[in-house]
C-alpha positions in Angstrom: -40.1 115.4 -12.1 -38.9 113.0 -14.9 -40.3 109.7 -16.2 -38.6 107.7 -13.6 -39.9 109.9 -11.0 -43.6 109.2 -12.2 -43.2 105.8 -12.3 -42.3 105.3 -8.9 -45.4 107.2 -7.2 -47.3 104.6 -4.9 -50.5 105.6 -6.4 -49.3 104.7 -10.0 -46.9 101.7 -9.6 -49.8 99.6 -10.3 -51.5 101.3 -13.2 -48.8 102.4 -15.6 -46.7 100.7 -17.6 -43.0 101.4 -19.2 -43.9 99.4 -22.9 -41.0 100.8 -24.7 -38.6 104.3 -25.6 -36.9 103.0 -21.8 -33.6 105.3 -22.5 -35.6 108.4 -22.6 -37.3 107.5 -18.8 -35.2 110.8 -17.6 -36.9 112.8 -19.9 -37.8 115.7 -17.7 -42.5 116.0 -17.6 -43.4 119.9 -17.6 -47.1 119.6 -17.6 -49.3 117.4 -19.5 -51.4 117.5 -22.7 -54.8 116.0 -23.7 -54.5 114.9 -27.4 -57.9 113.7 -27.3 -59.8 117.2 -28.6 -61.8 117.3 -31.8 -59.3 119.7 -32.9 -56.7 117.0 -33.1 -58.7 114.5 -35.3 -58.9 117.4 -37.8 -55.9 116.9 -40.3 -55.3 120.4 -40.9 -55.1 121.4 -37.4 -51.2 122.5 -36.1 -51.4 120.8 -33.1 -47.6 122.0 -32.3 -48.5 125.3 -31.7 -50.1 123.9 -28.4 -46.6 122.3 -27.3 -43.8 124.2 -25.5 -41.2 121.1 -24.9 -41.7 118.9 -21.4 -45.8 117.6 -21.7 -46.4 114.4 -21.5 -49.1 113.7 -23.9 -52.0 111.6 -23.0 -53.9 110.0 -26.1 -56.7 108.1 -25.0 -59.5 108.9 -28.0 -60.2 105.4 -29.9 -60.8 107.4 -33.4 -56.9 108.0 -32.5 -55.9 104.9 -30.7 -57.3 102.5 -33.9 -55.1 104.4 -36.4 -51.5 103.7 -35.9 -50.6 106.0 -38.7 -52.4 109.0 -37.0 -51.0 108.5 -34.3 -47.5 108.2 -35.3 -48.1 111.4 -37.5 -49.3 113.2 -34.1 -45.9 112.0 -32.6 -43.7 113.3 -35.3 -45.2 116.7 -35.2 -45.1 116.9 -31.6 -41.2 115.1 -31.0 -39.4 117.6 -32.0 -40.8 120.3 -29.8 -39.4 118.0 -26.8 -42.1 115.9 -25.6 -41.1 114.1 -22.5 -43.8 111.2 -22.6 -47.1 109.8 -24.6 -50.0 107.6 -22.5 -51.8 105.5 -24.2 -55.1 103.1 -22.7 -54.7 99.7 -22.1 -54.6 97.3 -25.0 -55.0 99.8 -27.3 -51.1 100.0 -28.0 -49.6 98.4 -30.9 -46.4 96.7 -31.3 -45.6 99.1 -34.5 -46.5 102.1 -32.1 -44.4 100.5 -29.5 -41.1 100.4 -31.9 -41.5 103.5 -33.3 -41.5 105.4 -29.9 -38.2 102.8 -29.2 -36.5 104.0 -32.3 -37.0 107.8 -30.6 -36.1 107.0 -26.8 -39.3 107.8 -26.1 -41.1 106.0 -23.3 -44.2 105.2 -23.8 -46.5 104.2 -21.0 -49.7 101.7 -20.5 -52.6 103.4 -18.5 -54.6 100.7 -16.9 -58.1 100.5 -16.9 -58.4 100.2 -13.1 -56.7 103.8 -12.8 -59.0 106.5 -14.0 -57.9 109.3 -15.8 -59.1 111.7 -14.1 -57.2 110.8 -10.9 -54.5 109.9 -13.2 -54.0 113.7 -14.0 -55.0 114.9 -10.7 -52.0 112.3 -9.0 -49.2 114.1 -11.8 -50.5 117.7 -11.3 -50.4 118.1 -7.9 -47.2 116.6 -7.9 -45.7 119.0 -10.6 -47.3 121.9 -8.7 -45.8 120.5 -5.4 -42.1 120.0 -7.2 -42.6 123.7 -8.7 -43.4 125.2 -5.2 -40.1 123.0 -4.2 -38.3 124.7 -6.5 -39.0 127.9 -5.6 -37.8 127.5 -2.2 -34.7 125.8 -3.0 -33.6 128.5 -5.7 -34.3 130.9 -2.0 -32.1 128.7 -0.4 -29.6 129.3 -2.8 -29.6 132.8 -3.4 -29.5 133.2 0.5 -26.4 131.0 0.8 -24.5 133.5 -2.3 -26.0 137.0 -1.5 -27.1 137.3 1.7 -24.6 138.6 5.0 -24.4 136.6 8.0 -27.5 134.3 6.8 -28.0 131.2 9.5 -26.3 128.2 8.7 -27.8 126.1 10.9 -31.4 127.5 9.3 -30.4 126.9 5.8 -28.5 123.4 6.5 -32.3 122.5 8.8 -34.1 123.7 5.3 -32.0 122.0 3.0 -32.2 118.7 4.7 -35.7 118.8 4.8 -35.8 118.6 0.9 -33.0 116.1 0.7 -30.2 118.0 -0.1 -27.1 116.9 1.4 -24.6 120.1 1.9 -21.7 119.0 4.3 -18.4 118.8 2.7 -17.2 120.5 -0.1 -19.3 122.6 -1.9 -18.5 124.2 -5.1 -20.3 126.4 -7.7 -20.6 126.3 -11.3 -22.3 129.0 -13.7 -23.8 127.9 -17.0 -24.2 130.4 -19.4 -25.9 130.3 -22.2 -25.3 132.4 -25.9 -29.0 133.6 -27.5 -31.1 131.4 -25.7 -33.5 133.8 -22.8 -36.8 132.5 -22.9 -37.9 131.2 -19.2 -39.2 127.3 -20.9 -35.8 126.6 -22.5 -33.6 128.0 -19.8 -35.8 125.8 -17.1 -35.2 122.6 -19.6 -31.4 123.2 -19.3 -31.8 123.1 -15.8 -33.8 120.0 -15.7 -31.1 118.3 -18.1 -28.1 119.8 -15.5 -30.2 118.2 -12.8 -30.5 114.9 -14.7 -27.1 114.2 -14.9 -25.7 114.5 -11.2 -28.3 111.9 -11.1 -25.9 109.9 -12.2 -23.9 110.1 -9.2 -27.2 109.8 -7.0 -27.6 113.2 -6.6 -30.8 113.5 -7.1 -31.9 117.0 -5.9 -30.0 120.0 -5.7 -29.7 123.5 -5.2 -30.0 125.3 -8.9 -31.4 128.6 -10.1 -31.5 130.3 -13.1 -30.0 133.9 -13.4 -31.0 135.8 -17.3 -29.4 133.3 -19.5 -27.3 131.3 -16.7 -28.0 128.7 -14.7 -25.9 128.6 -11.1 -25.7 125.7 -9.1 -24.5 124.3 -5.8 -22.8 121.1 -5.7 -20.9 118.5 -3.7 -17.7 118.7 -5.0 -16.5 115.2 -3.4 -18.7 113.0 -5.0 -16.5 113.4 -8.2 -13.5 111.1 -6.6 -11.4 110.8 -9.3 -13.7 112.0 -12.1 -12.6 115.1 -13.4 -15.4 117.6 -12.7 -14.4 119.6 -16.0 -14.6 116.4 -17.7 -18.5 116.0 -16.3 -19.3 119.8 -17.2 -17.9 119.1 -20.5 -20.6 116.7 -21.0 -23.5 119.0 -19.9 -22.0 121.7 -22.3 -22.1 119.3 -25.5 -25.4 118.3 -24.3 -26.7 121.5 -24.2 -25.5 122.2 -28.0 -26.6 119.1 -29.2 -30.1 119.1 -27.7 -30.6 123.1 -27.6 -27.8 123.8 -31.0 -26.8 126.7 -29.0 -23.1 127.4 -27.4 -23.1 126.9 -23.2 -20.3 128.5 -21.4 -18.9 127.1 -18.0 -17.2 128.3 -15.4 -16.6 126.5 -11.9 -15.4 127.8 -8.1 -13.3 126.2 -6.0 -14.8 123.6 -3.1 -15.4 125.1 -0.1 -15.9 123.2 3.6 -17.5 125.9 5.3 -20.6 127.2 4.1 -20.4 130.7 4.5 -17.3 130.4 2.3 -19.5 128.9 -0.6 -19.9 132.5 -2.2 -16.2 132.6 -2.6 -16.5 129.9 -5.2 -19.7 131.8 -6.9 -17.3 134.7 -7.7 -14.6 132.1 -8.9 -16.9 130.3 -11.2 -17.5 134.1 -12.5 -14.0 134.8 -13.0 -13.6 131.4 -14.7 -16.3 132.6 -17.4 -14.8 135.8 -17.8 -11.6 134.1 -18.8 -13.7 131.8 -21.3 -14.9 135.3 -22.7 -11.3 136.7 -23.2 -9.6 133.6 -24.8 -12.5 132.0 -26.5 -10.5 128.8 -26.5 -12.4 126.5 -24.1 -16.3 125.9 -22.9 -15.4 125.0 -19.7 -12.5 126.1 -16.9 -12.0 125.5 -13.4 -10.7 128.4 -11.2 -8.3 125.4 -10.2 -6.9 126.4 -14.1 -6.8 129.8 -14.4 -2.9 130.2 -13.0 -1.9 133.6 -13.1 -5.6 134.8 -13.8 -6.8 133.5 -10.7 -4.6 135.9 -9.0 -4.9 138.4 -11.0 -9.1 138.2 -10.2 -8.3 138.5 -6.7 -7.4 142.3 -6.8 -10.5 143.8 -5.7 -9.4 147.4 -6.8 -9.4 147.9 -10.6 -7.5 151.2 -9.9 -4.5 148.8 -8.5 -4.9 147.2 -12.0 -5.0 150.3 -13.9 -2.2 151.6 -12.1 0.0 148.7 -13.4 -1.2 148.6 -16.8 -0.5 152.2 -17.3 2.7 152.2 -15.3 4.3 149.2 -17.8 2.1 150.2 -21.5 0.5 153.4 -20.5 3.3 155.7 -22.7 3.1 152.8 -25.3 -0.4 152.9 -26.2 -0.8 156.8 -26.2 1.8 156.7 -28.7 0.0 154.2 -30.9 -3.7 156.9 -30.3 -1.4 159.6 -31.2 0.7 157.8 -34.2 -1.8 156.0 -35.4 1.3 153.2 -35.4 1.0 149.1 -34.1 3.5 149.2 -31.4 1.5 147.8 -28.9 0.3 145.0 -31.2 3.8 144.3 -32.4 5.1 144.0 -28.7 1.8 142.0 -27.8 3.3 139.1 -30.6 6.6 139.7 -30.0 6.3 138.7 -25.9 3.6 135.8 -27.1 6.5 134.3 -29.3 8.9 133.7 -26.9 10.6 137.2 -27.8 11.9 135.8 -30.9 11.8 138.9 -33.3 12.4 136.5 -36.7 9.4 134.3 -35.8 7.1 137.6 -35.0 8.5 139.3 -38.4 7.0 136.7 -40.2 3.9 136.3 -38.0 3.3 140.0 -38.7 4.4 139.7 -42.2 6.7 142.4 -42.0 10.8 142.6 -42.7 13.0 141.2 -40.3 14.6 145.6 -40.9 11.0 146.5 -39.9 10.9 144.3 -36.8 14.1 145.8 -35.7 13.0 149.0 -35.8 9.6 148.6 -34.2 11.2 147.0 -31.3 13.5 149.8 -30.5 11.1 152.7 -30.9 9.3 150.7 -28.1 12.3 150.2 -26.1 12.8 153.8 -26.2 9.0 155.3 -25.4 8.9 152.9 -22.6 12.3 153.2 -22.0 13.0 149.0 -21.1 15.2 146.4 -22.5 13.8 144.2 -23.9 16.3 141.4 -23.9 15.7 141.7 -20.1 13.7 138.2 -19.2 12.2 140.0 -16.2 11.1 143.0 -17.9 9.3 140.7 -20.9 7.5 139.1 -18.0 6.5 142.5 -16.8 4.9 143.6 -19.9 3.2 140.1 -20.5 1.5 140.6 -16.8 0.6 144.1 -18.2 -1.1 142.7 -21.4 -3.1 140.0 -19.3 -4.3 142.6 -16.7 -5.1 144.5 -19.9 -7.4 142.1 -21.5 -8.9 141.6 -17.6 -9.9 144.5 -17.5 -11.7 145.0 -21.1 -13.3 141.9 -20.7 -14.7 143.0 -17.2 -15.7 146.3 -19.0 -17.3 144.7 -21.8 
């Protein structure tokens, strides 16, 4: 549940109050915080150590509510842990409050008099608690439709429409994965920020579960039209460095029709990734881009793979173990430059004499020629099946 969401329960429409901090009313609510104990009126109390990113924070004590100062000093501790929200009483909000929360994007809300706070917090927990059990069932839902043989459609599309999840048409998969970031409250934040953005396209539930440090979800791939759906996951991965400074990986499946066909474009999302890992050149890729990769990922037997690899390098690279020498290197550049041996001489740094030399030792262990277009397209296929391979082991 974000801010938005909370402002548009029946029971609250009527006692609480956007004042300002509007273009943060997304801001996703985890649970929420009394900053009303004696504790907090005591200067040298760390009242940060109490937040873990999500609360909306509920200030309701006059000895804080009379002191603007105190209480924009609580705010500045507790705003960069994430706070989603504060609530303040009625008339006890001034305007210097209300543009400092602005300035941060941070909505600030009125609680009327007429709503008591104890219902108040009894009306936003049972709804967390009832979006948590939600969750939970959904992520099921999920998992069932990727990992589980001959599951029943017609169960899972009944379930699925019963939360308001829309899963006719194209459906596609993406997997977020994220680089030193494993504890459950930040990993469930990303999630709530993924979530928040297919808003955008009224989307405004989906199926999404987190996985170690990734986050998978199921989407409608249609609703895109002619928005590139790398261009959207490009957003979600700068969002996720600028809000959590940590790198986000993405890789995304195909669209499928059929939904027993959806797991095809889990495992394409995962290929996708794997790709990300081997060139390090790009957050996000779509199966849709992998060209010869994508292929190459379809061969289920890595002993098919191995066979090539050491059918075209195999003599190569034993010779370089047992010579302690840079062929394979020096071919690897060689092929990558267009098989110009001036341009890899000086890409190597080595003499043009040198080059020469290197390339006919190779020509002669693997016994090619290498002014042969075909064959160079061989041993280029060999190196990227190589690299597959290592990355799959690594």
């Amino acid at each position: 549940m974000n801010c938005e969401d909370l402002v548009n329960i029946p029971l609250l429409k009527k006692g609480l109050t956007l004042i300002s901090g509007a273009n943060g009313i997304r801001n996703n609510i985890s649970w929420i915080y009394f900053a009303d104990c004696v504790q907090c009126l005591d200067e040298e109390y760390n009242i940060s150590e109490l937040i873990h990113g999500g609360e909306m924070v509920i200030i309701t004590n006059k000895s804080l509510t009379d002191d603007d100062n105190k209480i924009i000093d609580i705010i500045k501790v507790m705003y960069p842990k994430k706070i989603a929200a504060v609530v303040i009483n009625e008339n006890q909000i001034s305007k210097k409050i209300a543009d400092y929360c602005e300035e941060l994007n941070l909505p600030l809300f009125e609680l009327s008099v007429e709503l008591h706070l104890i219902d108040f917090s009894q009306i936003v927990c049972k709804r967390l608690i009832e979006e948590e059990s939600e969750t939970h069932s959904r992520e099921k839902l999920l998992t069932s439709i990727l990992f589980v043989d001959n599951f029943n459609e017609y169960e899972v599309t009944k379930r699925a429409t019963h939360y308001g999840i829309t899963i006719s048409g194209k459906q596609a998969v993406a997997i977020i994965k994220t680089v030193g970031l494993n504890d459950p409250a930040s990993i469930k934040r990303i999630q709530n920020l993924v979530e928040n953005e297919f808003r955008y396209y009224d989307i405004n539930k989906l199926l999404i579960y987190s996985q170690f440090e990734a986050i998978v979800v199921m989407f409608p791939l249609d609703v895109f039209g002619r928005d590139s759906v790398v261009h959207f996951f490009e957003k979600i991965a700068d969002k996720i460095r600028k809000d959590f400074e940590i790198e986000a990986y993405i890789g995304i499946g195909l669209g499928y029709e059929y939904l027993a066909d959806v797991r095809e474009s889990y495992t394409e999302a995962k290929s996708a990734l794997q790709l990300i890992s081997m060139e390090k050149q790009k957050y996000v890729l779509s199966y849709n881009d992998m060209g010869i990769h994508s292929l190459i990922s379809q061969i289920r037997s890595p002993r098919t793979l191995d066979n090539y690899i050491n059918d075209k390098l195999g003599k190569l690279i034993e010779a370089d173990k047992v010579q302690d020498s840079e062929l394979c290197n020096t071919l690897r550049a060689y092929i990558e430059n267009n098989c110009n041996s001036n341009a890899t001489a000086e890409l190597l740094f080595i003499h043009r004499n040198t080059m020469r030399y290197r390339l006919d030792k190779i020509e002669k262990i693997l016994n090619v020629d290498l002014d042969d277009l075909s064959v160079c397209l061989e041993l280029k296929l060999a190196f990227i099946i190589l690299d597959f391979r290592n990355s799959r082991k690594n």
